[in-house]
Steps between C-alpha positions, in 0.01 A plus 500: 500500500693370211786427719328402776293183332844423300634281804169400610645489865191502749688688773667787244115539363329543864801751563451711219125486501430769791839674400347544147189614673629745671692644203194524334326671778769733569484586109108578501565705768754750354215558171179470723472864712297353759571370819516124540167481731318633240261338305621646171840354568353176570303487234751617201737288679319194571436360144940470413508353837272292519560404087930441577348236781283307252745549258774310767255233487437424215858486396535222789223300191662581205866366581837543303401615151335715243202572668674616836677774265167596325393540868728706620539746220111543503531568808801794462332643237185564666609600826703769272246617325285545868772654661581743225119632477488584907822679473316665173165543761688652782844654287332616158134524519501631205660222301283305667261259290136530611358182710858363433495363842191391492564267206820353620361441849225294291765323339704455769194348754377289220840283438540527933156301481645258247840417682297464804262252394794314354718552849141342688467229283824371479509528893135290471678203265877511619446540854154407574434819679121475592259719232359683813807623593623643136117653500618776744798566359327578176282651667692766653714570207199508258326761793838709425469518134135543496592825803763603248325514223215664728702758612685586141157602359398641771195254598273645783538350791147394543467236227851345520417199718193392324719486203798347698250222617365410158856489354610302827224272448516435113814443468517273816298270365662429175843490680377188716259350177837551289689299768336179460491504124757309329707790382878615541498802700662738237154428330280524799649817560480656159106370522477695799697801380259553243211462742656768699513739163177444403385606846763758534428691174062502541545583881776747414266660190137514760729699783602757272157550336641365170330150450265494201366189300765524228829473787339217662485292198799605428659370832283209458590392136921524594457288826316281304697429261793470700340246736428284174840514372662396846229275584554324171877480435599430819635177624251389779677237743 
């Protein structure tokens, strides 16, 4: 990636974007001992994926510079530490960390969720793409997460959707109320980000039996106070 966003040359980055992909791909496949039309391939393999595209995105934003490089290595260093607990899964189960997955596909799905709302709304303000239009893309990529993180922790079927509509819905509506605000959208998606924890952690904590009084507040008190340190240090246009 490094190399590739060195010469910032348009036609070398479309080039190398689905040959990276593929790499990457190829790579999951050699740990992951499933075959690809599987839905435990797709679903250990999906959040790298779908986190190197956001990740190409966002370094289209950031430009020449320090941030591109704090980026990319952010980026390395995570997808290392992902790949090196499915080889430990499927390789050495018994080095294995418990829920280790689990916690780095959290990770992993919430900063995909905040390089996509950045991607949409600098799509929204650069190139006046229409809001309806971003809506299904996020839309479909947040329904991935959400079946991700559904199928990780091993979610019944039976109550997924109602929770994939409420989470659809929710976080819908602050994306377009956000867009006609008078904020950048590195803050309107960090707004939004923290939405999506707040919803992520109390809906995560009722579907595994585990929410109580004391880990709502909890969830309630850091979203909080995260909103009013954004909402009041921030730069509004």
């Amino acid at each position: 990636m490094e190399i590739i966003f060195y010469f910032y040359n348009i036609v070398l980055i479309l080039i190398a974007l689905p040959v990276c992909l593929l790499l990457l791909v190829f790579v999951l496949k050699l740990l992951i001992k499933e075959k690809i039309a599987t839905r435990t391939f797709f679903y250990l393999s999906f959040p790298p994926v779908l986190f190197f595209c956001a990740n190409f995105g966002l370094l289209f934003l950031t430009g020449p510079g320090f941030l591109k490089h704090i980026v990319i290595l952010s980026f390395a260093l995570i997808l290392a530490v992902y790949l090196e607990n499915i080889f430990l899964f499927f390789y050495r189960p018994l080095h294995y960390p418990p829920y280790a997955l689990e916690n780095l596909a959290g990770l992993f799905n919430l900063l995909i969720f905040f390089y996509l709302i950045v991607n949409l709304n600098a799509l929204h303000v650069f190139l006046n793409l229409p809001l309806w239009l971003l809506s299904l893309v996020l839309i479909a990529a947040l329904s991935l997460i959400l079946g991700q993180f559904f199928w990780i922790n091993k979610i019944k079927q039976k109550i997924r959707l109602a929770y994939l509509l409420i989470i659809n819905i929710i976080i819908l509506e602050f994306f377009w109320t956000l867009a006609f605000l008078p904020a950048n959208f590195y803050v309107s998606a960090i707004i939004l980000t923290i939405v999506f924890y707040f919803l992520w952690g109390v809906f995560k904590l009722k579907l595994i039996g585990q929410l109580n009084r004391k880990s709502f507040l909890r969830y309630l008190a850091i979203a909080s106070a995260l909103l009013f340190v954004i909402i009041f240090t921030s730069a509004w246009i």
